[in-house]
C-alpha positions as CSV (number, residue, x, y, z in Angstrom):
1,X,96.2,77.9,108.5
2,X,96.0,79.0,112.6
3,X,98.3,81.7,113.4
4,X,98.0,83.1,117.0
5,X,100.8,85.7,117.8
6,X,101.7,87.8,120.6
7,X,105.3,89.8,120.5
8,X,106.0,88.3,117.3
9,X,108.5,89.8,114.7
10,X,107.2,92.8,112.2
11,X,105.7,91.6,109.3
12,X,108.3,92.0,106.3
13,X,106.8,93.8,103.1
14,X,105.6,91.2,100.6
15,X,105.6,92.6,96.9
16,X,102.0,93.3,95.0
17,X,103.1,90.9,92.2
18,X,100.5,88.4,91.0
19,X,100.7,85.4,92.6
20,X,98.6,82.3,92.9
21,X,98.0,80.5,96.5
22,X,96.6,77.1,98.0
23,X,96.8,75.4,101.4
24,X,94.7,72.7,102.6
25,X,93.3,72.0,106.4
26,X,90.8,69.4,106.4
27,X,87.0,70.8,106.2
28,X,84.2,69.5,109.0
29,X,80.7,69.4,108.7
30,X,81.5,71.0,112.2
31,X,83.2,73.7,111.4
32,X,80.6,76.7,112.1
33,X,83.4,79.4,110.0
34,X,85.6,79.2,106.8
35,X,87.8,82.0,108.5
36,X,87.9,83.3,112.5
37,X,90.1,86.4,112.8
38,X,90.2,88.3,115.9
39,X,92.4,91.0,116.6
40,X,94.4,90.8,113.4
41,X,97.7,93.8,113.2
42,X,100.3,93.8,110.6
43,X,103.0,96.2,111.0
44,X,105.4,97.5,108.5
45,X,108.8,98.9,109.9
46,X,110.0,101.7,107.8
47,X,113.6,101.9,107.9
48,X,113.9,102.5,104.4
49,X,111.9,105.2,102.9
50,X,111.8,108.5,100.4
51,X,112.8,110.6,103.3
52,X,114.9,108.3,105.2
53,X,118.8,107.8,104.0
54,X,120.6,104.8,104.2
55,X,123.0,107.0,106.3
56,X,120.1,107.8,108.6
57,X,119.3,104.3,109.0
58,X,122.5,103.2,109.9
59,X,122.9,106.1,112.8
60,X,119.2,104.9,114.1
61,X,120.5,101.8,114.7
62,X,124.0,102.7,115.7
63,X,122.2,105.1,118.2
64,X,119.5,102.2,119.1
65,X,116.9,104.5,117.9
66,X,113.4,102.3,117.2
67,X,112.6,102.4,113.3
68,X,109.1,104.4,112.4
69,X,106.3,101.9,112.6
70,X,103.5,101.9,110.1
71,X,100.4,99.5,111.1
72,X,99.0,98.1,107.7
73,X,96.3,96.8,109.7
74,X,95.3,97.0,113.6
75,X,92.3,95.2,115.6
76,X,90.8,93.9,112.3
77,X,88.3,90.7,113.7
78,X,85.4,89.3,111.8
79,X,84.1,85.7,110.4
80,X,83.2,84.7,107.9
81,X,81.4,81.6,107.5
82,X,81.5,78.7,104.4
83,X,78.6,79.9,101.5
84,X,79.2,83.6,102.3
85,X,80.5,86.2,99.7
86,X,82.4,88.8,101.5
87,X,83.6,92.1,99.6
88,X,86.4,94.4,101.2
89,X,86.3,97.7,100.0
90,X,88.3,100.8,100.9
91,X,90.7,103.5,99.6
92,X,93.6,103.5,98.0
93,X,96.1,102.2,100.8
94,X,93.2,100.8,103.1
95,X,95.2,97.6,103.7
96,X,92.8,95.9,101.0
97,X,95.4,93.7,99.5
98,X,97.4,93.1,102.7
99,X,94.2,91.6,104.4
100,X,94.1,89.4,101.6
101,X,97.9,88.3,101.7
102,X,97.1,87.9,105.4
103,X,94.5,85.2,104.2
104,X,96.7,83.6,101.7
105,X,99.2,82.7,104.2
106,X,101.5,84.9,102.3
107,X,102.3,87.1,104.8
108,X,102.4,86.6,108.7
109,X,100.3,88.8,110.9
110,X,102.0,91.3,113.7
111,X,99.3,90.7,116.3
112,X,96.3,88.6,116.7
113,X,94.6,85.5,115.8
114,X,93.5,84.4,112.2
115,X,92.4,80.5,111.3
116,X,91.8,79.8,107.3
117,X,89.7,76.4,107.1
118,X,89.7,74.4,104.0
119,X,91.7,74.5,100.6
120,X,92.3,78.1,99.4
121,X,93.0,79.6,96.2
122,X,93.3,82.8,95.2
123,X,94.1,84.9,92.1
124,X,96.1,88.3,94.3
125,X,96.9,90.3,90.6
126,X,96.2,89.5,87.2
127,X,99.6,87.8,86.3
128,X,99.2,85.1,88.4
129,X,102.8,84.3,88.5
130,X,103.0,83.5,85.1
131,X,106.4,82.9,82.6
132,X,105.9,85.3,80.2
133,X,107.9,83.0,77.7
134,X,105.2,80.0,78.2
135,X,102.3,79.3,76.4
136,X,98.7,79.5,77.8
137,X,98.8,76.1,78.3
138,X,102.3,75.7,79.5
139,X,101.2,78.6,82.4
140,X,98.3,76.3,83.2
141,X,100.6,73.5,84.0
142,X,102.9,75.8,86.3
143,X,99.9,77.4,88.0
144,X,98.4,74.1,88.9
145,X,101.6,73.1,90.1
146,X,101.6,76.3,92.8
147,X,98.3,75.5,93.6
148,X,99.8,72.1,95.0
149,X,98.0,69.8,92.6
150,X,100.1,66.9,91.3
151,X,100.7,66.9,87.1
152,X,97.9,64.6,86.1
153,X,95.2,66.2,88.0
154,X,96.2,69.3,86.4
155,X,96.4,67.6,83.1
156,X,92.5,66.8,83.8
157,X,91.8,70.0,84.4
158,X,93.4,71.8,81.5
159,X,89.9,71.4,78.8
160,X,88.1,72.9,81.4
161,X,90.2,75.9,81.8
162,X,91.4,76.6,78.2
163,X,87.4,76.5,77.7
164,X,86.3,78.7,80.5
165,X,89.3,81.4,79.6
166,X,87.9,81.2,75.7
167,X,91.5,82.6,74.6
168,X,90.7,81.2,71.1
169,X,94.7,80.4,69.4
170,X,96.2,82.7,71.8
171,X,96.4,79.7,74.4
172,X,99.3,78.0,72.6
173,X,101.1,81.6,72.3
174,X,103.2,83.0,75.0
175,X,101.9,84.9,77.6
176,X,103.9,88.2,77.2
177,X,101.3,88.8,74.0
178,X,98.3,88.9,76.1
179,X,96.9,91.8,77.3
180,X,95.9,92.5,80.7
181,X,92.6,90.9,80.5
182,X,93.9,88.1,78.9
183,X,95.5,87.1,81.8
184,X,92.9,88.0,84.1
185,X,90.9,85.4,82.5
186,X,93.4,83.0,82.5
187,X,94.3,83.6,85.9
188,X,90.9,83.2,87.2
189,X,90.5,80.0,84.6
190,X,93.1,78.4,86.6
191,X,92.1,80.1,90.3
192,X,88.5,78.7,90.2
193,X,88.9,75.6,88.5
194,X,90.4,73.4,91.5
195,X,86.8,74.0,93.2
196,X,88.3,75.6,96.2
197,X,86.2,76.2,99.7
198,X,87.9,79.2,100.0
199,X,88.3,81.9,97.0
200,X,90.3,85.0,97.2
201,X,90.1,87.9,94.4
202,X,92.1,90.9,94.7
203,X,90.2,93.6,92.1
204,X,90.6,91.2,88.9
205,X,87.0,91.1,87.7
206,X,87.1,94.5,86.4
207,X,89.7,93.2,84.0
208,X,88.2,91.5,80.8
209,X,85.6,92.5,78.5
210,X,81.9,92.5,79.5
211,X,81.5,88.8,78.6
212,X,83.9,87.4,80.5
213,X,83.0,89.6,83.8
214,X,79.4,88.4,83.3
215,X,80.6,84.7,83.5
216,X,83.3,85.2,86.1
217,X,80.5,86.8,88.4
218,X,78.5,83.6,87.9
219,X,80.8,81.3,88.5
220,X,81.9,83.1,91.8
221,X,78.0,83.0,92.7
222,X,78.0,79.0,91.8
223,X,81.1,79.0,94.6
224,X,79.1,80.8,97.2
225,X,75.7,78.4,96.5
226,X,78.0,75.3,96.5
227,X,79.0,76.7,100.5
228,X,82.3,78.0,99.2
229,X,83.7,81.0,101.1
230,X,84.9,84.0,98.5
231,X,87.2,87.2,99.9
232,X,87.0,90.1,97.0
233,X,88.5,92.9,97.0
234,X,87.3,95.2,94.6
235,X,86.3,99.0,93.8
236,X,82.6,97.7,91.9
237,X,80.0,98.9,94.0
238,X,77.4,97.2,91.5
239,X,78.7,94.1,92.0
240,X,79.6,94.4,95.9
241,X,75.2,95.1,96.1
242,X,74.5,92.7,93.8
243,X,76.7,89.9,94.1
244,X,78.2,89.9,97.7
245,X,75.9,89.2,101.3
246,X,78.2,91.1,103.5
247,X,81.0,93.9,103.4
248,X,83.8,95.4,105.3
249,X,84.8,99.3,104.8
250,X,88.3,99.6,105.3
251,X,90.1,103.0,106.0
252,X,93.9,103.3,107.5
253,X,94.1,99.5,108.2
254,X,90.7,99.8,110.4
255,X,87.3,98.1,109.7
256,X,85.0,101.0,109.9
257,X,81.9,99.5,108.9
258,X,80.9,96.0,108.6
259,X,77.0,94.6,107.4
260,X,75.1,94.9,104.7
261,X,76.5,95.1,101.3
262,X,74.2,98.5,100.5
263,X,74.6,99.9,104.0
264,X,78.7,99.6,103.7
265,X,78.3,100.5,100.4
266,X,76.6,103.8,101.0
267,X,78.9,105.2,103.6
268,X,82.3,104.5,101.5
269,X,80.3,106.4,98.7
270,X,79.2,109.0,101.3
271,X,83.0,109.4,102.1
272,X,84.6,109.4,99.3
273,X,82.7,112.4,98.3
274,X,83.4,114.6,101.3
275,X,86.9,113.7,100.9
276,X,86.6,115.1,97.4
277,X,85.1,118.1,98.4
278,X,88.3,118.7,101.4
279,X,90.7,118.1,98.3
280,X,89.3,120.7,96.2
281,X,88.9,122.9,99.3
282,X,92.3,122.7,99.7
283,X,93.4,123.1,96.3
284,X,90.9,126.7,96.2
285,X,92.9,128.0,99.0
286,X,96.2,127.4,97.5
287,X,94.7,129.0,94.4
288,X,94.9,125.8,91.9
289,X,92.7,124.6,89.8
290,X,89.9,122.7,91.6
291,X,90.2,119.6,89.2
292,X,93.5,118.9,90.0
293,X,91.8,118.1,93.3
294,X,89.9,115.0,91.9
């Protein structure tokens, strides 16, 4: 996926349901990057809000007045290259997940240039887009099917993942039983098993019980050694030192930081805390409770 765009349209708001992705652009050995972004903007326009009317929209466009603008992310530029483990981290509200909806293809960038090499997949929430009236195996099937891979290789594929997810007898029952880290598992079953060069993860490995984060991290770390390319986003600072050789800091849509896992790391930390302390600042002068500040 290349997108280059100039004065292009706003990008329209996608939802933050789960959602599986794949696309496919032939891999060199000369290809020095598994993704090139430079530049990158995504702009929301905010016609419709809490505090704006559907009466007050129509007179700002009767009167020709421009809609408020909100810039998900602005001059975002990195690469990242195949075999390299990239965490994005951030606040709440960063632009965390839209960067990695950028990446899926599922939304289209504002501004800039972004280029995707090689077969993606990604697991962007834990239900994956599943039918909550299917079975385990029966969501397997349709998830292979958005990844783009015809019936019988999915049908090849399905030991493998009922093994990997280890739901025991609730992989023949429907999916609306399981809990969240059920289909977390099975989600990131299906989203790893089609050996993609490109992996995106949007904070799922901190669903799941210890076990199953343990074997998730390793086979994430056999993607990376195999020169697979992996995107997480995720709020684990353990595993973002442990597991991950580089790191963007995200705050308001901007890369503030970008190196070494520990370095990047250690500054979110670092400002997280001293925008604790302003909250309960704040909330001393107004005379509440510090702890509501937290």
């Amino acid at each position: 996926m290349t997108t280059d765009v100039g004065q292009s349209p706003a990008a329209t708001s996608a939802t933050r349901d789960s959602s599986t992705v794949s696309q496919t652009i032939p891999v060199s050995a000369r290809d020095d990057y598994a993704i090139a972004i430079d530049d990158l903007g995504v702009r929301y326009n905010l016609r419709f809000n809490r505090k704006t009317t559907v009466r007050q929209s129509f007179a700002n466009v009767v009167l020709r007045r421009p809609p408020e603008q909100f810039w998900a992310l602005r001059n975002v530029s990195l690469r990242l290259a195949h075999g390299e483990s990239l965490a994005v981290i951030g606040p709440n509200g960063a632009g965390k997940s839209t960067f990695l909806q950028v990446l899926a293809g599922i939304m289209r960038p504002s501004e800039g240039f972004v280029d995707v090499r090689g077969q993606v997949s990604g697991l962007l929430g834990l239900g994956l887009g599943f039918d909550a009236d299917l079975s385990g195996v029966e969501n397997i099937l349709l998830g292979g099917a958005f990844l783009g891979f015809d019936d019988a290789r999915v049908r090849e594929l399905v030991p493998q993942i009922v093994e990997f997810a280890d739901l025991g007898q609730f992989i023949d029952a429907p999916i609306k039983t399981y809990s969240s880290g059920m289909r977390a598992r099975l989600g990131f079953s299906i989203a790893t098993a089609v050996d993609p060069d490109i992996l995106l993860l949007d904070e799922v490995l901190a669903a799941g019980d210890a076990n199953f984060r343990t074997k998730s991290k390793a086979r994430v770390i056999e993607l990376v050694s195999g020169a697979k390319a992996v995107v997480l986003v995720t709020h684990d600072m353990e595993w973002v030192r442990e597991y991950c050789n580089r790191a963007i800091l995200l705050e308001k849509g901007r890369v503030i930081l970008e190196g070494r896992p520990d370095e990047v790391t250690e500054l979110h930390l670092q400002r997280q805390a001293e925008e604790a302390e302003r909250r309960r600042a704040r909330a001393a002068q107004k005379g509440l409770d510090p702890l509501v500040a937290k």
